[in-house]
C-alpha positions in Angstrom: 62.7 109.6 125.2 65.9 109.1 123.2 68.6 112.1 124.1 69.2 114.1 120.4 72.3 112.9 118.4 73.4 116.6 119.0 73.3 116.3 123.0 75.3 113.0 123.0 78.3 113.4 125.1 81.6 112.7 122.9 83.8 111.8 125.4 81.1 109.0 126.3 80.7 107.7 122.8 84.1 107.5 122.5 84.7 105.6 125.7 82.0 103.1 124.6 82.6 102.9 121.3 86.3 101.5 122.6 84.8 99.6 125.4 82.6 97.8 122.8 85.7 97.0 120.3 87.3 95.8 123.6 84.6 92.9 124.1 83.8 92.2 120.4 84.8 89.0 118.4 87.7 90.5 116.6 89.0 89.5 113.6 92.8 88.2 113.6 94.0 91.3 112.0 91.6 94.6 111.9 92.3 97.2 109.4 94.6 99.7 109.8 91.9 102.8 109.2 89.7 100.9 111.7 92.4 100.6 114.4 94.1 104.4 113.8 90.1 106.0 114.2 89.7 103.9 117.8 93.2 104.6 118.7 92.3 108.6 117.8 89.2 108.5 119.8 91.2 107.5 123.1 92.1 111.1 123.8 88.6 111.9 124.4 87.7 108.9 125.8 87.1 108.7 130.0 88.4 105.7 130.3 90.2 104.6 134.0 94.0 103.3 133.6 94.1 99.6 133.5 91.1 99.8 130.1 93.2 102.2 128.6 96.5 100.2 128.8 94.6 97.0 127.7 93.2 99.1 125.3 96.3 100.2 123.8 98.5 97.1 124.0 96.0 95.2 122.1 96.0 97.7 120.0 100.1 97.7 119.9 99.9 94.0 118.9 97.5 94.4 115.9 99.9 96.9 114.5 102.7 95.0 114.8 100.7 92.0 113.4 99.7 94.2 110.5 102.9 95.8 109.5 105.4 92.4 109.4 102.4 91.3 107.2 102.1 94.2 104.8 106.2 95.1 104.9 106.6 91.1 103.7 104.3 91.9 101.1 106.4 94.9 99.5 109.0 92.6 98.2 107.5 92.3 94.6 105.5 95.7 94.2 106.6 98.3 91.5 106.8 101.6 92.4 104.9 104.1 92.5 102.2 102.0 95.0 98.8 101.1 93.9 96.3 104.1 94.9 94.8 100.7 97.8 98.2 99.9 98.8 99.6 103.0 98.9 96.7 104.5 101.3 97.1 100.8 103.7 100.8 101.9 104.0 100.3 104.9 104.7 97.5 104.2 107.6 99.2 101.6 108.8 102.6 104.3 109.3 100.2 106.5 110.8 98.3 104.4 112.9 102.4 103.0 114.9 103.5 107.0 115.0 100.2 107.6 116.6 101.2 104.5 119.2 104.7 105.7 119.6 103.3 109.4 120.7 100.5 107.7 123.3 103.1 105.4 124.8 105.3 108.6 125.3 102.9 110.6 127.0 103.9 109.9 130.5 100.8 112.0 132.1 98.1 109.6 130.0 99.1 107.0 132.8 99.2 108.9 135.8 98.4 105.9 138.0 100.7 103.9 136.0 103.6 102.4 138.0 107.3 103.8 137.7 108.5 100.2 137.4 106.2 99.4 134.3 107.7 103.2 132.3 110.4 101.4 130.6 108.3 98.8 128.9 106.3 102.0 127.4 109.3 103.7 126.3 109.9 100.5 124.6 107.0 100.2 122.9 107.7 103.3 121.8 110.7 102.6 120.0 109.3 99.6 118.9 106.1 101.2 117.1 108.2 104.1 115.7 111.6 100.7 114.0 108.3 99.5 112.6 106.9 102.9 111.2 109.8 103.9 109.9 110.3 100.7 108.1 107.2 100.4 106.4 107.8 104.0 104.9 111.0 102.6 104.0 109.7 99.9 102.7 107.1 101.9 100.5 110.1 104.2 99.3 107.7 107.3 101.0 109.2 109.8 103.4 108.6 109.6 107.4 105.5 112.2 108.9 107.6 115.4 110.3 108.6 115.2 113.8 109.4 111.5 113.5 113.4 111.0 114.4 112.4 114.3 117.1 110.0 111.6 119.0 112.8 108.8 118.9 115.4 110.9 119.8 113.3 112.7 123.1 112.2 108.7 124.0 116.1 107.9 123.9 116.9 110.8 125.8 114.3 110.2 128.0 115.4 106.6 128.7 119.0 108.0 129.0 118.1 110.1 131.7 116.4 107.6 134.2 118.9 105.4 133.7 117.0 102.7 132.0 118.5 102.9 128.3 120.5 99.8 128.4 117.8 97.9 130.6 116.5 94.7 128.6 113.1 94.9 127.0 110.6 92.6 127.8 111.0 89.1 127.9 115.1 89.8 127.7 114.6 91.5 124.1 117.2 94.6 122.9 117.4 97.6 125.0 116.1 101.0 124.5 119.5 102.1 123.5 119.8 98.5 121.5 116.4 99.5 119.2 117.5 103.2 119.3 121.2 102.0 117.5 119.1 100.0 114.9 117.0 102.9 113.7 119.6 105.5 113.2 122.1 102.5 112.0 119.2 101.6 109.2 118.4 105.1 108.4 122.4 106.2 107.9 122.4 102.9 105.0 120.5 105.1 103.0 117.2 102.8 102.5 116.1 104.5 99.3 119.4 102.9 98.0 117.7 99.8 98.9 114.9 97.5 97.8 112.2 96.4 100.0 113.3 92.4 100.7 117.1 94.3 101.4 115.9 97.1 103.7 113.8 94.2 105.6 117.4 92.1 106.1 119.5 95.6 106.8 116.9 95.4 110.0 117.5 91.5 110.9 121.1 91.7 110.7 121.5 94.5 112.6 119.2 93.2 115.3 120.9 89.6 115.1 124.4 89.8 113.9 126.0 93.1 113.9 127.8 94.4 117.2 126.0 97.8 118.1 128.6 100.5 118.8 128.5 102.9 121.6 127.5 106.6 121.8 129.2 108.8 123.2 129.8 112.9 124.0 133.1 112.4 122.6 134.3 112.8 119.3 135.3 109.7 117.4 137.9 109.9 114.0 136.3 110.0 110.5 135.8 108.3 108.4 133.6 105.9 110.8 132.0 108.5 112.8 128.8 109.9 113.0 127.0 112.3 114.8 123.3 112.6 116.1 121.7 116.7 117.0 119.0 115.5 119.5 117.3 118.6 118.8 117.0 118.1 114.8 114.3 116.0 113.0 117.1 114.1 111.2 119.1 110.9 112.1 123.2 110.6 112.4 125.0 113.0 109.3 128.8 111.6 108.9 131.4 113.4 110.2 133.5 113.7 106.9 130.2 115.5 105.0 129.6 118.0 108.2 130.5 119.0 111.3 128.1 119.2 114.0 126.9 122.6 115.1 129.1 124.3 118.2 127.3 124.7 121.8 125.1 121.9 121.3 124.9 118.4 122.7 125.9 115.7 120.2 125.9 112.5 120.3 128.4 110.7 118.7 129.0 107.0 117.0 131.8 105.3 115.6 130.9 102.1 112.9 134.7 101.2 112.5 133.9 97.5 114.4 130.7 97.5 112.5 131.9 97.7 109.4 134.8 95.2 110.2 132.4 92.4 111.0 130.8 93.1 107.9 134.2 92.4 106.0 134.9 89.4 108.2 130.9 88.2 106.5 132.0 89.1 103.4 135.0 86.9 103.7 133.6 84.2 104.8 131.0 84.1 102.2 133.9 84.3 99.5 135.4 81.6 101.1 132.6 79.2 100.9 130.3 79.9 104.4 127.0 79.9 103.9 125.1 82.6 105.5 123.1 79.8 108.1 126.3 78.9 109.2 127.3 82.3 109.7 124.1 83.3 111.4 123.2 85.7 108.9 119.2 86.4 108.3 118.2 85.2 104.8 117.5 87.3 101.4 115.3 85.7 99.2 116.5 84.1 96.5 118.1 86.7 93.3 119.6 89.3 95.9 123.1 88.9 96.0 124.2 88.9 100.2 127.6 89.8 99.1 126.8 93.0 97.2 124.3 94.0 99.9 127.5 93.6 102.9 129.9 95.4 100.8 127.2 98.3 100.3 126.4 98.8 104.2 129.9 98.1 105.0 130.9 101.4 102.8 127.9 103.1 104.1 128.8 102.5 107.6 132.5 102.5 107.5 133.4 104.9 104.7 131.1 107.1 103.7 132.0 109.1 101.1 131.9 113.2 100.4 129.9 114.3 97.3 132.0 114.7 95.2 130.1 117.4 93.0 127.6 119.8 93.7 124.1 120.2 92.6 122.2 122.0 90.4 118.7 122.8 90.5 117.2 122.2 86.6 114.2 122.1 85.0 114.1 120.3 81.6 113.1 117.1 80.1 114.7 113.7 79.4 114.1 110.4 78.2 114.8 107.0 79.9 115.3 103.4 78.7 115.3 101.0 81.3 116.7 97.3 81.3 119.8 95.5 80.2 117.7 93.8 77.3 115.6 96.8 76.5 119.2 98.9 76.0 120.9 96.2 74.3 118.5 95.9 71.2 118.7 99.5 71.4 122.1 99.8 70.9 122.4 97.6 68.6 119.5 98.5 66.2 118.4 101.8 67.7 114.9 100.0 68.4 112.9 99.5 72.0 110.4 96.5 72.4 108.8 98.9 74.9 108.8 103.3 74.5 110.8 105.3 76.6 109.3 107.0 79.5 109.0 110.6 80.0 110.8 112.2 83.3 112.0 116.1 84.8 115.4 116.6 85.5 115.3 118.5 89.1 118.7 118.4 89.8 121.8 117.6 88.2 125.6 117.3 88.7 128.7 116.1 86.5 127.7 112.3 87.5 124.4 111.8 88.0 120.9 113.3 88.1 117.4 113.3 90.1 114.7 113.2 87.9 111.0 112.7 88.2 108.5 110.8 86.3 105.7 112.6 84.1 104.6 110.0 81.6 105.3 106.8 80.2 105.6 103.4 81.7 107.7 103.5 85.0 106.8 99.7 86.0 110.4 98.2 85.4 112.1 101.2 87.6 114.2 99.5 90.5 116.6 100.4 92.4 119.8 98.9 90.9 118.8 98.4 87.3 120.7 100.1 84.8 119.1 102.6 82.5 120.2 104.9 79.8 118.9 108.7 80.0 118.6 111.2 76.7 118.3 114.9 78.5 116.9 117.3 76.0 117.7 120.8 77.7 117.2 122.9 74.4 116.8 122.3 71.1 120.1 121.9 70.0 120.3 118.8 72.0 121.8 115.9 70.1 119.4 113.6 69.8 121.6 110.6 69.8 123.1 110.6 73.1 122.3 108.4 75.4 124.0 108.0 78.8 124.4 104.4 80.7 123.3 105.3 84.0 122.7 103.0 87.6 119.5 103.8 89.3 120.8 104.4 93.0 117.5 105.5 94.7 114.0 105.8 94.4 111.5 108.0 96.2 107.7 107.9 96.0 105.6 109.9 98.0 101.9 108.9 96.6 100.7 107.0 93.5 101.1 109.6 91.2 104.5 110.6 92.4 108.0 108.7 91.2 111.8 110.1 91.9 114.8 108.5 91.1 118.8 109.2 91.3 121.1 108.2 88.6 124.8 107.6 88.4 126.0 107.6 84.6 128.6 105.2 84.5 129.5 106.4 81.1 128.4 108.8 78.3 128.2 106.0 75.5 127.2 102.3 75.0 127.9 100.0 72.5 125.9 96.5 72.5 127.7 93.6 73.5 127.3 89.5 73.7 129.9 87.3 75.6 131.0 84.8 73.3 132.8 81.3 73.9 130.4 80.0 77.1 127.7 77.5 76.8 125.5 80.0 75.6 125.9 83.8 74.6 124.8 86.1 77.1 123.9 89.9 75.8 126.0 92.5 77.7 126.7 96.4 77.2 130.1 97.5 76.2 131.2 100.7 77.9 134.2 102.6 76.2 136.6 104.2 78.2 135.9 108.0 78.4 138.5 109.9 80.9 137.3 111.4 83.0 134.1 109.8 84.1 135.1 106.3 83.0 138.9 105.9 82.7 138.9 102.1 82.1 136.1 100.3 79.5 133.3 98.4 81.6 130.8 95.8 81.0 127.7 95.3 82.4 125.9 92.0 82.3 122.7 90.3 84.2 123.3 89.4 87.4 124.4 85.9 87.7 125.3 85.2 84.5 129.0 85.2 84.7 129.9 81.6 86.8 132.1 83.1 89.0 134.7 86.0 87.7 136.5 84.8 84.7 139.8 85.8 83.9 138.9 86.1 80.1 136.1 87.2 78.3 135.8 87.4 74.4 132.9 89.8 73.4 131.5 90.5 70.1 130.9 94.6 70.2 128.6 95.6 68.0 130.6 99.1 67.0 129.3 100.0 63.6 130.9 96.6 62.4 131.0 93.6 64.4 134.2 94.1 66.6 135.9 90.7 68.2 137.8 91.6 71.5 139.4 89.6 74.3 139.4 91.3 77.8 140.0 90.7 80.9 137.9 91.9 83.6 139.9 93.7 86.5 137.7 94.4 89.0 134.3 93.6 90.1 132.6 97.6 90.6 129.3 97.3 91.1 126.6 94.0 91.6 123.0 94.7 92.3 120.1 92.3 92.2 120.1 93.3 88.1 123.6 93.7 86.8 127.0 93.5 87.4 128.9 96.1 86.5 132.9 94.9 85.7 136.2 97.0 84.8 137.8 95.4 81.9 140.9 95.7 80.1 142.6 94.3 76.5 144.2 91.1 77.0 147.7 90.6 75.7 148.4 87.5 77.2 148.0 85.7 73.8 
């Protein structure tokens, strides 16, 4: 007589439910939902010590497996995330938090020997580099409790004495892996495209020296500090001081940030980055622009230098070098603006979020031009050049990005007296938010950095002028972004 499904024992189903995953034919990669409901069941689950560690460490390798597969994959997505991917991003997150908190629980493996503790402290670590980087990644913010969990397994590590051990098979350390996750998380990886945030990881594991924490106060501007007792990685120094009577950690980036400029030297000098043992970026990311970024993130990180404001009103946004030169010039769009929310706002820049429109050409570095419309006596006509410095999405229907106007005006541009003309926008000089005139142009286009440029400015009338550009201010995998000035030298 067959037992009623309502007498079955859980704990029994769930032990061989695992037990019969554990002697399947597995496919090479399961799915994430598949993996995160056996890995849930294990709680429940009767199973003696050595099944459960086999258990889990298979388990621990699928994730892995599946996460350097789907973070690879990120690369070329638009934001926000396909409702499919979205939900495999955020299983696949779940499933290595999940990991981390059953490799930390010290009294699931009572039987477990002391010498073998390290190696599941490490896998700790190692499941929660890899969940924060696939949020990352996917531009979505980390579960709650996250940097709490890697900052008790640190501290946990610290206080046996094991922190600086070697990981298996003479990988980093637990204080190595714990370095590279609040390293990659001060970089600001929202500031960052996927391909960038997966090399930010690489070169810090490969090529960067780690610096040392410490109890004791370091100098700004290179210091940071960590509250082990705060669900947030390292703050600066120069934006806040750490709270009194507590114990901080403390981390200075100045070496850091010097081998960066010693890589960014080299590169201008004609190095390639195999020579200099440098992880590669795939091909249309400029390496350059990405160590200059993490070497001012790291080394001087700067105040804010407004404050905020919360807002609620509406804007308008062109996006795309080509899209805002035909605009300027004719005051026509191949494609219609998209409708966004201004949340917050300050003299330089804004956070908006999307409500309608096409957002697929939205990425981090482009340059776009913003209309805000915050009451009907609005001029219509004003369009702000703007850099898109970070984008945040926490589900498919959900899209955030930060601005930085560069200036409150555009004129449309095209660089004459090369091979071919190349389309650029003109920026006029406009103390105090631009004190010199700018030009931005696709990246790449420029061979090298002239000393002379002669541009045709569309400014009502055609306009001839010769500049020269001064400085180099901003290059992303979109534009480049140069400080010019009227040339005399003729």
């Amino acid at each position: 007589m067959n037992t009623p499904p309502e007498y079955h024992d859980p704990a029994g189903q769930a032990a061989a439910e695992i037990l019969a995953w554990l002697s399947s034919t597995r496919p090479a990669s399961a799915e994430p939902g598949e993996l995160l409901r056996l890995l849930q069941l294990l709680d429940s689950a009767p199973l003696p010590s050595e099944p459960r560690q086999r258990f889990l460490d298979l388990i621990y390798s699928q994730a892995l497996r599946l996460a350097t597969n789907l973070t690879g994959s990120l690369g070329t997505q638009t934001l926000p995330l396909p409702r499919p991917l979205r939900q495999r991003t955020r299983q696949t997150a779940s499933l290595l938090a999940l990991l981390a908190e059953t490799y930390a629980r010290s009294p699931a493996f009572p039987a477990t020997p002391a010498a073998t503790r390290p190696h599941h402290l490490w896998q700790a670590l190692q499941a929660s580099l890899w969940q924060l980087r696939t949020d990352q990644q996917s531009a979505a913010p980390s579960e709650p409790g996250t940097w709490l969990r890697i900052h008790a397994l640190y501290q946990r590590a610290h206080e046996q004495g094991i922190h600086q051990h070697p990981g298996p098979r003479h990988t980093a350390s637990i204080e190595a892996l714990y370095l590279q996750l609040v390293l990659a998380a001060i970089a600001q990886p929202t500031s960052f495209s996927p391909d960038e945030i997966g090399f930010i990881g690489e070169y810090l594991a490969q090529s960067l020296p780690l610096p040392e924490l410490s109890q004791r106060p370091g100098q700004p501007p290179t210091t940071f500090w960590i509250d082990p007792n705060k669900d947030l990685p390292a703050q600066a120094l120069v934006r806040r001081n750490p709270p009194p009577e507590t114990a901080i950690l403390y981390l200075d980036c100045q070496a850091l940030a010097a081998r960066i400029g010693e890589h960014c030297q080299r590169l201008q000098q004609g190095a390639t980055s195999e020579r200099l043992g440098l992880p590669p970026l795939p091909p249309g990311l400029p390496l350059p622009a990405t160590l200059r970024r993490l070497q001012q993130l790291w080394g001087e990180p700067a105040r804010r230098r407004f404050p905020r404001r919360r807002q609620s009103y509406r804007a308008s946004l062109l996006s795309g070098l080509d899209t805002l030169n035909k605009f300027a010039r004719d005051g026509s769009c191949a494609q219609p603006g998209s409708q966004w929310m201004v949340i917050n706002e300050s003299p330089d820049g804004y956070a908006l979020m999307h409500l309608s429109g096409d957002s697929s050409n939205i990425r981090v570095g482009d340059v776009v031009a913003i209309q805000p419309q915050r009451d009907s006596t609005t001029d219509r006509a004003n369009w702000q050049t703007s850099l898109i410095r970070w984008v945040v999405s926490e589900n498919p229907e959900h899209l955030e990005i930060g601005l930085q106007v560069l200036a409150p005006q555009m004129q449309a541009a095209e660089i004459a007296g090369l091979a071919e003309r190349i389309p650029a926008l003109f920026l006029p000089e406009k103390p105090p938010l631009r004190p010199q005139a700018g030009l931005i142009v696709a990246a790449g286009s420029l061979p090298g950095q002239p000393e002379r440029l002669l541009l045709l400015v569309e400014q009502g009338n055609l306009c001839v002028r010769e500049v020269r550009p001064t400085r180099l201010e901003e290059q992303t995998a979109s534009v480049e972004i140069f400080s010019v000035e009227p040339d005399h030298s003729q």
